[in-house]
ZAMARGU-4260 file (C-alpha; in steps of 0.2 Angstrom, whole numbers, plus 5000, padded with zeros to 4 digits):
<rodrens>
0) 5146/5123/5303 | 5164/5130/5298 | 5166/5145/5284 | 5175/5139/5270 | 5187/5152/5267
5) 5198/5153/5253 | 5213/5163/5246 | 5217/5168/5228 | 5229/5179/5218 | 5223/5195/5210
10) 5227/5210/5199 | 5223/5227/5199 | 5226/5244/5192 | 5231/5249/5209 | 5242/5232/5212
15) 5241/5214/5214 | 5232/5206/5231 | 5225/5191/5239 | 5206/5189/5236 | 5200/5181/5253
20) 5182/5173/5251 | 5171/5165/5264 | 5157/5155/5257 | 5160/5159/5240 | 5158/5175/5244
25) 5172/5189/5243 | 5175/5197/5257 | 5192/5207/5257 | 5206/5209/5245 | 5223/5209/5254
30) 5241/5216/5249 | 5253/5203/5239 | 5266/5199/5251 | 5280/5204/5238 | 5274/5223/5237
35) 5285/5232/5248 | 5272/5249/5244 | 5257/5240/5243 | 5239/5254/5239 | 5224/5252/5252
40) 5214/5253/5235 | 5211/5238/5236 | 5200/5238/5251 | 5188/5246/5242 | 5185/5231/5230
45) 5172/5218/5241 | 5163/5232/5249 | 5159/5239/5233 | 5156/5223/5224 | 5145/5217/5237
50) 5138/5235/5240 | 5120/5242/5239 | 5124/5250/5220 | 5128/5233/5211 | 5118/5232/5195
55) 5111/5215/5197 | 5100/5213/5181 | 5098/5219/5167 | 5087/5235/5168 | 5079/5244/5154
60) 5076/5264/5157 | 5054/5266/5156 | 5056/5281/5146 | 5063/5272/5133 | 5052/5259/5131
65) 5037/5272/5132 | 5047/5286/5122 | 5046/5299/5136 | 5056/5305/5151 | 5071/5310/5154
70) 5089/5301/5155 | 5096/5301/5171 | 5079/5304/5180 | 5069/5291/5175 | 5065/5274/5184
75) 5070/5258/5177 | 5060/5241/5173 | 5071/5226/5176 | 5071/5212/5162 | 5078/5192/5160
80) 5093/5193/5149 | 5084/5185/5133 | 5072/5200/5132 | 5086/5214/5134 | 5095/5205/5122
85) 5082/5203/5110 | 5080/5223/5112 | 5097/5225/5110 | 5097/5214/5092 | 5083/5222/5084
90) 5087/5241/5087 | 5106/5239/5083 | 5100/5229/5067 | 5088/5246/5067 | 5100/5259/5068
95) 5111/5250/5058 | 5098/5248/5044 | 5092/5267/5047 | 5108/5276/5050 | 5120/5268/5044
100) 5136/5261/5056 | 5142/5280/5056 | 5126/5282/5070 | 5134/5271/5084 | 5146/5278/5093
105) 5157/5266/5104 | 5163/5277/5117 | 5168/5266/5130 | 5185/5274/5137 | 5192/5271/5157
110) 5204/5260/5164 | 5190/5246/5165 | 5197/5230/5171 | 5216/5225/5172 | 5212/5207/5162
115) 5219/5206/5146 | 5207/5194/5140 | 5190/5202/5149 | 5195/5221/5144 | 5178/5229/5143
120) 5183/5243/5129 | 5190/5227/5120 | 5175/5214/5120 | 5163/5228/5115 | 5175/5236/5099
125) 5178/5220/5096 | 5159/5213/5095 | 5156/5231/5085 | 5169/5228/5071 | 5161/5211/5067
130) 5143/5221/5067 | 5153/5234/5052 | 5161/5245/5063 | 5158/5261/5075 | 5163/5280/5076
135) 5178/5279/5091 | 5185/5292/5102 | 5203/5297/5098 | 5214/5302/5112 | 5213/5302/5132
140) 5210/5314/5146 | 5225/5313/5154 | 5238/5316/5141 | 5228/5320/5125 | 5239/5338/5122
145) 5254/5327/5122 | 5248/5314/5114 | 5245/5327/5098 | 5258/5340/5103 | 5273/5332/5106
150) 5275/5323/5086 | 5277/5340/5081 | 5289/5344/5091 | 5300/5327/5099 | 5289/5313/5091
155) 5275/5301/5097 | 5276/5303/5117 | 5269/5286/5121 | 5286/5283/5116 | 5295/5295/5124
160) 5284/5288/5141 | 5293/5270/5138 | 5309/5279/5136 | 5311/5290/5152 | 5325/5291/5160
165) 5323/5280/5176 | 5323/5284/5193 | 5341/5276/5199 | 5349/5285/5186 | 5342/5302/5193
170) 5349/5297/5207 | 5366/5294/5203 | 5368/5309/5191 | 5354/5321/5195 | 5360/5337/5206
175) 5343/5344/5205 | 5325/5340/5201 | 5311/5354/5195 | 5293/5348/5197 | 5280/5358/5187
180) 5265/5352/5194 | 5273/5343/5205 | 5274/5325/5207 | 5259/5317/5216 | 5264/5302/5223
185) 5245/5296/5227 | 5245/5296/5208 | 5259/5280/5208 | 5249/5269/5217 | 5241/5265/5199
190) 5248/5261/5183 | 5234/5256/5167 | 5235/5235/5166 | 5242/5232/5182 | 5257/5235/5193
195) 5265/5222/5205 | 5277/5231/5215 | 5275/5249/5221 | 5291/5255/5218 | 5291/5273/5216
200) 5291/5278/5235 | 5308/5271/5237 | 5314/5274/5223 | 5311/5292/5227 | 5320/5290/5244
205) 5335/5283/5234 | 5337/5302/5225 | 5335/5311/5243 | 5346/5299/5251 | 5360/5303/5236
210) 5357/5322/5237 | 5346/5324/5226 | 5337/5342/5228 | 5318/5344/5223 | 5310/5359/5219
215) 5289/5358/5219 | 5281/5371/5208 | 5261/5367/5212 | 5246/5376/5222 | 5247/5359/5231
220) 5261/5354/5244 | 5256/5339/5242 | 5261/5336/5226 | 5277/5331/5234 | 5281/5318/5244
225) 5289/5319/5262 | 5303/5309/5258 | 5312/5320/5245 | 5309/5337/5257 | 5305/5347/5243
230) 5306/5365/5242 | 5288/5373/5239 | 5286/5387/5227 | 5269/5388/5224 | 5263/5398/5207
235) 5245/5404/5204 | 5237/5388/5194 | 5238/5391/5176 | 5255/5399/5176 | 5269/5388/5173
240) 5269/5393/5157 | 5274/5409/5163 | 5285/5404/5176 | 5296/5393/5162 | 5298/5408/5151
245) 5304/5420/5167 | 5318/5404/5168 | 5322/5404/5150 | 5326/5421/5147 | 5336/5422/5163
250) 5346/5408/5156 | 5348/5416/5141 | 5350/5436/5146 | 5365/5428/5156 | 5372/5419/5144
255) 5370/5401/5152 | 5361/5394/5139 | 5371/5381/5127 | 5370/5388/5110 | 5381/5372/5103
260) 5367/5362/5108 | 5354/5373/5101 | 5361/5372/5086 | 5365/5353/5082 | 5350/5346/5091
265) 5334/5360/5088 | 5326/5370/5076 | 5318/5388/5077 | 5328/5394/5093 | 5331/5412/5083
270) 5311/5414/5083 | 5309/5406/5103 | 5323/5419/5109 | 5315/5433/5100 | 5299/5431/5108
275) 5308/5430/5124 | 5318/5447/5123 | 5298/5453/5118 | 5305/5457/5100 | 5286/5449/5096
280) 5273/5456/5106 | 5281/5470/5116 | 5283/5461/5132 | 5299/5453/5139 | 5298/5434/5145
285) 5308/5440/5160 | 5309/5433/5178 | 5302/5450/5182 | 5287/5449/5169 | 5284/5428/5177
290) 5283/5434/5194 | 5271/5447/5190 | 5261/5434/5182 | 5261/5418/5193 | 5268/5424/5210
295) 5285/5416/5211 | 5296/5430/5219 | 5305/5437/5206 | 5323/5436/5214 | 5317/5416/5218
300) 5316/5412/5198 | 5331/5421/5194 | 5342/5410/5208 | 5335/5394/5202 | 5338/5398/5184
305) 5357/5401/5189 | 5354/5383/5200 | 5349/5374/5184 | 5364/5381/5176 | 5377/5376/5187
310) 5372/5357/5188 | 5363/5340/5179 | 5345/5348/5181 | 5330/5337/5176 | 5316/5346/5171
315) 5298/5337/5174 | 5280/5342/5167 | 5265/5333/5177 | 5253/5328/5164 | 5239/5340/5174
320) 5246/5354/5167 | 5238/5351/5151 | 5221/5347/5155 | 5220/5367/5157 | 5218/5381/5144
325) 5233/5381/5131 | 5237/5366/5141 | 5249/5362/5126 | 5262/5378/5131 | 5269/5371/5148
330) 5272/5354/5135 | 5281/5363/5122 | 5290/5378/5137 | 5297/5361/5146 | 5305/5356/5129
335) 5310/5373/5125 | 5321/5376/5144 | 5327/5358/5146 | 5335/5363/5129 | 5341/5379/5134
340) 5349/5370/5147 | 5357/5359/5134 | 5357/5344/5144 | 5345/5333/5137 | 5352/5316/5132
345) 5363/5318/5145 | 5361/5304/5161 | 5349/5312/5175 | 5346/5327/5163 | 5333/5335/5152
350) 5314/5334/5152 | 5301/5320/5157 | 5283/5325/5155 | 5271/5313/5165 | 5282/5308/5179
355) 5271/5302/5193 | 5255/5299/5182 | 5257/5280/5186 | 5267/5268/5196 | 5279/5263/5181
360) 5283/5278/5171 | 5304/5279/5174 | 5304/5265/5187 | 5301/5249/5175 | 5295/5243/5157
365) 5288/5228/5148 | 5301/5217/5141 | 5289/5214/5126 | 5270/5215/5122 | 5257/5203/5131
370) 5247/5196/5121 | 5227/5202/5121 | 5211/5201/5114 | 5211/5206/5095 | 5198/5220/5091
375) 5199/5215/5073 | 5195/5229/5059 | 5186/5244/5061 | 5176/5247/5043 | 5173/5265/5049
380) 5185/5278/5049 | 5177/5293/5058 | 5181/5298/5076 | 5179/5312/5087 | 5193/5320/5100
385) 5187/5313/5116 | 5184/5327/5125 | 5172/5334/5112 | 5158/5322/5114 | 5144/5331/5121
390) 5149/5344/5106 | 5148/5332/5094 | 5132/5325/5102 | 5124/5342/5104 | 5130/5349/5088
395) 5129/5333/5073 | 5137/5340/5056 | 5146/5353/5065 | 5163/5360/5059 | 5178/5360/5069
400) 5198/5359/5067 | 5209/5348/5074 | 5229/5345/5072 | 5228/5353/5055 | 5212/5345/5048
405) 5195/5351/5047 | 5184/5338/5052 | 5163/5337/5054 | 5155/5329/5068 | 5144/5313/5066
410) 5125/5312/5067 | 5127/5299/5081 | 5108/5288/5085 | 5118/5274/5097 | 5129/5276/5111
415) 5138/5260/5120 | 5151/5261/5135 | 5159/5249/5143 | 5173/5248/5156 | 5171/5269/5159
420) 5162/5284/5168 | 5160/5299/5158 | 5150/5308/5171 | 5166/5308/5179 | 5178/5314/5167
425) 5172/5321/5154 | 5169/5341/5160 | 5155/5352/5162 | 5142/5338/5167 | 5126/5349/5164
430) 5132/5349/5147 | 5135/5330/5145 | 5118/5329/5154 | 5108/5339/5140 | 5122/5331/5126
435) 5115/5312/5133 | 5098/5317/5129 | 5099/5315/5108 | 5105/5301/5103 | 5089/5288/5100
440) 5099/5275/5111 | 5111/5275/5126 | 5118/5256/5132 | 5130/5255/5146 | 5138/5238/5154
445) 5144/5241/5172 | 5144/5235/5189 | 5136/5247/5197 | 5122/5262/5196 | 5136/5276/5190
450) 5126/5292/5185 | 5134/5286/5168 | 5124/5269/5172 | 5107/5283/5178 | 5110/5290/5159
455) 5111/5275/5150 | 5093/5266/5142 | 5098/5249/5143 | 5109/5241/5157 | 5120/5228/5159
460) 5125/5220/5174 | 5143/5212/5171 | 5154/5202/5182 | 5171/5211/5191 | 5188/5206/5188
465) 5187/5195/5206 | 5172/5185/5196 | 5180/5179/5179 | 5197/5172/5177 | 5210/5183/5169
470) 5228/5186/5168 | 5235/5203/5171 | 5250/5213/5162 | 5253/5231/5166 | 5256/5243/5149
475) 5274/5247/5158 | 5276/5233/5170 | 5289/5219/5172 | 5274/5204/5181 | 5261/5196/5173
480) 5247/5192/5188 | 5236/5178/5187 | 5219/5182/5193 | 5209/5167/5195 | 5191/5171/5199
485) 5188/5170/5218 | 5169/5171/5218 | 5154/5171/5206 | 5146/5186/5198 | 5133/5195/5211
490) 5114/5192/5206 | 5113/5190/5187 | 5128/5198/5181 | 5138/5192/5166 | 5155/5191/5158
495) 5155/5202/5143 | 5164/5189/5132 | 5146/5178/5134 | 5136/5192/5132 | 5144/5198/5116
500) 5141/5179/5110 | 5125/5176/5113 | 5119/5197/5107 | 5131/5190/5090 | 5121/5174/5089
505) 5103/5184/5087 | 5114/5197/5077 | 5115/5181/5065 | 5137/5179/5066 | 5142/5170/5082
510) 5158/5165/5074 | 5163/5183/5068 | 5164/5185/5089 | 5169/5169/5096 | 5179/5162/5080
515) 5172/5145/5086 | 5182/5148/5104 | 5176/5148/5123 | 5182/5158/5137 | 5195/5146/5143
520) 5201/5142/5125 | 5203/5160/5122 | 5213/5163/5136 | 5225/5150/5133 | 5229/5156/5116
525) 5230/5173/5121 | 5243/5167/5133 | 5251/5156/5121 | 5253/5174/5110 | 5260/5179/5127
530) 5275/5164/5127 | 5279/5165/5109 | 5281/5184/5113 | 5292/5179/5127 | 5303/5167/5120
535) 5308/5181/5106 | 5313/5190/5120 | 5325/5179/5129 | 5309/5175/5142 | 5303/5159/5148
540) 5284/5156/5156 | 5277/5143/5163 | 5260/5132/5153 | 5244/5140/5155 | 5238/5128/5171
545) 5256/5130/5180 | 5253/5150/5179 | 5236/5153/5184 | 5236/5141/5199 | 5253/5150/5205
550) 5261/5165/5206 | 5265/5182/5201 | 5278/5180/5187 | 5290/5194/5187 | 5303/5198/5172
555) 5320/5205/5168 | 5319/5223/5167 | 5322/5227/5150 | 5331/5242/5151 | 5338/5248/5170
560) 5350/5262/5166 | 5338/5269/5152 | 5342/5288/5146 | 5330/5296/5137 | 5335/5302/5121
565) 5349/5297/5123 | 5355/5288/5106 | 5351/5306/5098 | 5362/5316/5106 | 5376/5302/5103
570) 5373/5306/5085 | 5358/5316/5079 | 5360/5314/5059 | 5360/5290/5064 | 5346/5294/5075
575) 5334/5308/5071 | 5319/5310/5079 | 5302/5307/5070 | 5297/5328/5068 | 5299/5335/5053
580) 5316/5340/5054 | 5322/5324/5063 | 5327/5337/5078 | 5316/5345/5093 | 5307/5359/5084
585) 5307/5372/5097 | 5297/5381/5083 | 5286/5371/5072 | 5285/5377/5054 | 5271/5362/5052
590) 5259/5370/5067 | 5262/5389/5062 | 5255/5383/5044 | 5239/5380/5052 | 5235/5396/5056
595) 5230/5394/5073 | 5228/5408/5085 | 5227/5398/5101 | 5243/5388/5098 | 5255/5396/5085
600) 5271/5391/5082 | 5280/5391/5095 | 5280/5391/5116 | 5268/5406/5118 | 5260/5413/5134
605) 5240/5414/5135 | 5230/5421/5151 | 5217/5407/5156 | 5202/5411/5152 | 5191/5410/5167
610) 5206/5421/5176 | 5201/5433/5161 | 5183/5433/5162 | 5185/5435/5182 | 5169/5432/5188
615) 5174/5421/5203 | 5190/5424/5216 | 5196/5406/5217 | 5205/5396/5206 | 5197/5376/5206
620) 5210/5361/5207 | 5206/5343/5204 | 5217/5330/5204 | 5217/5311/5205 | 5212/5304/5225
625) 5222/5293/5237 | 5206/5284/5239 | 5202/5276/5222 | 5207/5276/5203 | 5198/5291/5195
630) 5179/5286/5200 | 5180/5266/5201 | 5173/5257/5216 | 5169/5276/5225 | 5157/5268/5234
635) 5168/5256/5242 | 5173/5257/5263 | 5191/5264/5259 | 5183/5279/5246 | 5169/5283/5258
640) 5180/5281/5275 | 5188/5298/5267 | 5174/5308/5264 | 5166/5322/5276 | 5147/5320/5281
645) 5147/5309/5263 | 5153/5321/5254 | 5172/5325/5245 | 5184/5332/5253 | 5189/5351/5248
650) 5206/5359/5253 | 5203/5378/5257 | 5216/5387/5265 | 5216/5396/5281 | 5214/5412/5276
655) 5201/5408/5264 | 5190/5401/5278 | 5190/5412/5290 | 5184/5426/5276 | 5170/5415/5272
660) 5165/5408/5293 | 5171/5390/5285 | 5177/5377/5298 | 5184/5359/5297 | 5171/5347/5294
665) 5159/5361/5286 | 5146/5355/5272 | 5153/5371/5258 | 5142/5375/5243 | 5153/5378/5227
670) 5146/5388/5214 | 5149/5396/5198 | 5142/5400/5183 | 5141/5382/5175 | 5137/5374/5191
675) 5138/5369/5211 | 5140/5355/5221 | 5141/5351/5240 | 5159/5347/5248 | 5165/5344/5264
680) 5178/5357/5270 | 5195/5352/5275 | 5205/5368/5281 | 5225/5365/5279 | 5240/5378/5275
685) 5247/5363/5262 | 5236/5373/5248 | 5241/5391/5240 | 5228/5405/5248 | 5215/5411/5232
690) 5215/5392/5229 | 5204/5376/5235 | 5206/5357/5229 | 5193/5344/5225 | 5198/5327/5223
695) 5190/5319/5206 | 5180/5304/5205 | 5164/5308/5216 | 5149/5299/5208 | 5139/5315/5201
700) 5122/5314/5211 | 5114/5328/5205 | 5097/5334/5212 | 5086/5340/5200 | 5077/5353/5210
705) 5091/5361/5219 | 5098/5377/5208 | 5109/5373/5196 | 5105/5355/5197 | 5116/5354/5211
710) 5128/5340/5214 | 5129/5333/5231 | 5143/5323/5233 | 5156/5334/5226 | 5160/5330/5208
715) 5173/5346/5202 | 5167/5343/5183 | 5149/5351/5190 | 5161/5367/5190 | 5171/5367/5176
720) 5168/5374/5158 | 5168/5364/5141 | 5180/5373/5132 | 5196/5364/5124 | 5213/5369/5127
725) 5217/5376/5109 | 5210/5369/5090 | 5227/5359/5089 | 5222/5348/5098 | 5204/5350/5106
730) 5210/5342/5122 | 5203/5344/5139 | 5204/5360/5148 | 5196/5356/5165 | 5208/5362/5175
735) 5204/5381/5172 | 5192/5385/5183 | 5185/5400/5194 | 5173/5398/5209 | 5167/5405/5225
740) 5164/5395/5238 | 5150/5396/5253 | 5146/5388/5270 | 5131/5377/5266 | 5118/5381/5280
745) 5102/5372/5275 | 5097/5353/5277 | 5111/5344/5271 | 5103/5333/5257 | 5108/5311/5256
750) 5119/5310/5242 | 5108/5293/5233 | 5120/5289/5219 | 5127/5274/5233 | 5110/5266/5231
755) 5099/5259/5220 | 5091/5266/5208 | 5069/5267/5207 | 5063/5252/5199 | 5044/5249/5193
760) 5036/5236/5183 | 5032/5237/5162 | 5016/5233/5157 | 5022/5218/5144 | 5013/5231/5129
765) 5028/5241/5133 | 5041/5227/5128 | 5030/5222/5114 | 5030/5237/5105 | 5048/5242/5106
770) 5052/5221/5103 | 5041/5229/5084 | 5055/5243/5083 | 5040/5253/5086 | 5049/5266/5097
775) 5065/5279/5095 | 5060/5281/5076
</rodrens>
């Protein structure tokens, strides 16, 4: 008998491909001809979806149903879909009734799936709002210290994102590049919504081939690529901050700092320089001071201060640099030297914080907004910064500030995620393991058993973007992708849309959800929204049966020679910025009110505190893999290809291995005082000595009885500490961390997160009773 095999378009996060299936049955996705950088990411997708993890029906936790055990311990009792569904009706109706809409927290937050119609965070908010509303996270991990920083200061960043200066005019213009944090390029592969074409790589090659210098201030040579030949000065992690400052007061002690500019375009210079000359606090900002700090040779700082001077310098900030403690200082020190330098407006000059954090960012942009799946009305007005969910779990009716306000946690009974993986990013996961334990009821949708899945009471299974038909539209991408589903969702999985309906239905308001409207009619309204959006523009798509059985539709670039900020510079007083003052605030009036002794009014240097406390010798970093977005699809051939004996790699230097009998390929123990987790050591001289680098995105698979709850796959948030970078804006400070780190000589233990979880039957009493609302009480 011959295979039936069959080939069809998708989209991605990490890029558009060919689905090829056999049988029905996916079996590879393959690169889009047109990508000339396609991401092996996409290998990961049919091992994973077809792997040994897949939830494939709905499962209910047997704690739950018999009010014991313990959330991420527990075994699970598989159900039909009408009695999960039926459990699901009658204890939202309960907390609902009990609690009040102020106990559900929706805390789905992740990339999810690239559709714009089949968005997982979308189809749960929007089912919610119809059910009067849920508590909602505010911010992100990646960029949260930005996103609440830099109003004060510039205005709203995800506008300042759309606005970078682009890549072909660095490299007409630009005589030199400096990369705090460098500029990973594993981290392009991706963009949120989709990319189509890959196109930072040559770009890149473009600046290098023009003469472009770069300059690569991170513990990680890495964070480079090859193609640009960057120089590497590697600082202690935590220390830009410093490093900037030792620039600044160069610039300024030697007068090549551009007071015109200073004093047309900013605010609160007077109050930066004096704590520069150490008129504040006693101690001089100077290149002397920064290499004492971070490492940099002093003479080394001095010289490329004098570099910067003497031609068109642009000044990057990688958004890692945040997710640290005081994360918001190398933000507001980027501002301050670009400006100093007085060349920001200017063509290939100034700042960019978030180069390189995705595949778009200063390569290409939207034309105009695709249309999407409207979440409609949130009645409730109370959220929480999102990375302070296990304190707002572990701490209901709390206090705590945020950006000026004072603000009280929520008393939160129900907990929903879909389309994200909190026992990956959110840090310190002891904590979010004890913090998972209070609410009365945890509901996760997913594809496969996640430790977040492990945590969860009831689970549903729900189809992959390869199963459901879709269109994909990057947030800063020129293509829309049609993803027509190549293959039917594994064992009992569903799409969320029908899920949503039929839980609306025995909620008793179908139409709130569905407004009368299938799948298919939805999705050719949204794309209708998406035309009419198009035609404003000067755009022209094809009907809604021409696109989806074709091809990647690509755009005009909106904006190829973009300058960022370039409109204010031309004339400040026409265009001022949205701050305050309508120019950059090098000092902030509006902050300094606050009071805040973790971020005061203007740049200010802060020692991390882990470095301060100095309990352990080496400074942790994580970072995003090569191998997968954040967490998703770990389990697939390409993610596990990379690992060593199952687990995640980590980078130790030389020096640091030998002192401690560590080879290459070694199982490592890494421990502090939150935590440990097993790694598999990968010796190279491309990390700073005193540093070792664990990729993100491991599936936590913690064993209970090992000390410390021990992770064994090698998940960096089982290391780092719970604090947030400063009570402005209560972001995530993950990236400050100490450990030590050990040659693991006992029996090397399975990690088991790739497999199923333990299943047993419920005796049908158990169902009964909590169908009665008898349980979580």
């Amino acid at each position: 008998m011959t295979e039936k095999t069959a080939r069809t378009l998708t989209g991605s996060h990490w890029g558009a491909g060919i689905a090829e299936t056999v049988e029905g049955r996916l079996v590879a996705v393959h690169p889009h001809p047109a990508d000339p950088n396609p991401s092996e990411i996409n290998t990961n997708i049919a091992s994973s979806l077809n792997g040994r993890a897949r939830v494939r029906r709905p499962a209910v936790r047997r704690g739950w149903l018999t009010g014991e055990g313990v959330r991420g311990r527990d075994s699970f009792v598989e159900v039909s879909w009408d009695d999960v569904l039926d459990l699901l009706a009658r204890e939202l109706k309960r907390v609902r009734q009990t609690h009040g809409n102020e106990a559900i927290f929706a805390g789905s937050y992740g990339w999810s799936s690239a559709g714009r119609f089949h968005h997982a965070q979308s189809q749960l908010k929007r089912f919610l709002n119809g059910q009067g509303g849920f508590v909602r996270s505010e911010g992100n991990y990646s960029y949260n210290a930005a996103l609440v920083l830099m109003p004060h200061i510039v205005g709203p960043f995800r506008m300042q994102v759309a606005q970078a200066t682009r890549w072909q005019v660095i490299a007409k213009h630009t005589d030199l590049v400096v990369m705090f944090g460098g500029m990973a390029q594993r981290n392009t592969q991706v963009s949120d919504g989709g990319v189509a074409k890959h196109r930072m790589v040559d770009n890149l090659k473009a600046c290098a081939e023009a003469g472009v210098r770069f300059v690569n201030l991170s513990p990680l040579k890495t964070d480079a690529a090859d193609e640009i030949a960057a120089e590497w000065l590697p600082p202690k992690p935590g220390t830009d901050t410093a490093v900037m400052m030792g620039l600044a007061h160069t610039l300024l002690s030697e007068s090549l700092h551009d007071p015109d500019f200073l004093e047309r375009y900013t605010v609160g210079f007077d109050k930066v320089a004096a704590y520069l000359r150490g008129e504040v606090d006693g101690v001089v900002k100077s290149a002397e001071w920064a290499a004492g700090v971070s490492g940099v040779p002093e003479g080394r700082i001095v010289a490329l201060a004098r570099e910067m001077a003497a031609g068109r310098t642009m000044v990057t900030c990688a958004a890692a640099l945040q997710r640290a403690d005081y994360g918001e200082q190398p933000l507001w020190i980027s501002v301050t030297l670009a400006a100093i330098l007085g060349q920001i407006g200017l063509p290939g000059g100034g700042y960019t914080v978030g180069f390189g954090v995705n595949a778009n960012i200063g390569n290409i942009e939207r034309p105009f907004r695709w249309g999407a799946l409207p979440q409609g009305k949130n009645p409730v007005n109370d959220f929480v910064p999102v990375a302070m969910i296990s304190e707002m779990l572990l701490n209901p009716g709390g206090s705590y500030k945020y950006n000026g306000e004072n603000r009280t946690f929520p008393d939160i009974r129900m907990v929903w995620w879909a389309g994200g993986n909190p026992f990956h990013h959110h840090q310190d996961l002891r904590r979010l393991h004890r913090a998972f334990q209070r609410p009365d009821t945890i509901i996760v949708n997913e594809l496969n058993w996640t430790a977040t899945a492990r945590h969860a009471d009831i689970v549903l299974p729900v189809a992959a973007a390869q199963e459901r038909t879709d269109f994909g539209g990057g947030k800063s991408d020129n293509a829309l992708v049609p993803m027509l589903a190549s293959s039917t969702p594994v064992g009992e999985a569903r799409v969320e849309f029908d899920i949503f309906a039929d839980l609306a239905g025995r909620m008793g308001d179908a139409e709130t959800f569905t407004e009368g409207l299938s799948k298919d009619m939805w999705l050719k309204r949204i794309w209708s929204e998406t035309q009419q959006a198009a035609d404003a523009a000067g755009e022209s798509l094809p009907d809604w049966e021409s696109f989806i059985q074709g091809d990647i539709v690509e755009l005009n670039d909106p904006s190829p020679d973009q300058v960022f900020m370039a409109e204010f510079r031309k004339d400040p007083e026409a265009n001022p910025l949205q701050t305050p003052s309508g120019r950059i605030e090098l000092y902030s009036q509006r902050i300094a009110s606050f009071g805040l002794n973790d971020c005061p009014g203007h740049a200010t240097w802060f020692v991390p505190r882990d470095v301060v406390a100095g309990s352990h010798p080496l400074y942790l970093i994580s970072g995003q893999p090569a191998t997968r977005l954040h967490s998703q699809l770990d389990n697939g051939d390409f993610s596990r290809s990379h690992k060593v004996q199952g687990r995640e790699p980590i980078l130790i230097h030389p020096e640091d291995a030998g002192e401690r009998g560590i080879a290459e390929g070694d199982v490592v123990e890494v421990f502090n005082e939150r935590g440990r987790c097993l790694a598999g050591a990968r010796i190279t001289d491309d990390i700073r000595k005193g540093c070792v680098f664990l990729w993100t995105g491991a599936w936590y698979d913690p064993d209970f009885n090992a000390p410390q709850e021990r992770d064994r796959h090698g998940n960096p948030n089982a290391l780092t500490h719970d604090l947030r970078t400063s009570s402005l804006t209560q972001s995530p400070a993950s990236h400050s961390a100490m450990v030590e780190i050990q040659r693991f000589d006992g029996t090397v233990p399975p990690v088991t997160v790739h497999e199923q979880p333990e299943f047993e039957a419920a005796p049908r009493s158990d169902m009964q009773n909590m169908a009665r609302g008898d349980q979580n009480t």
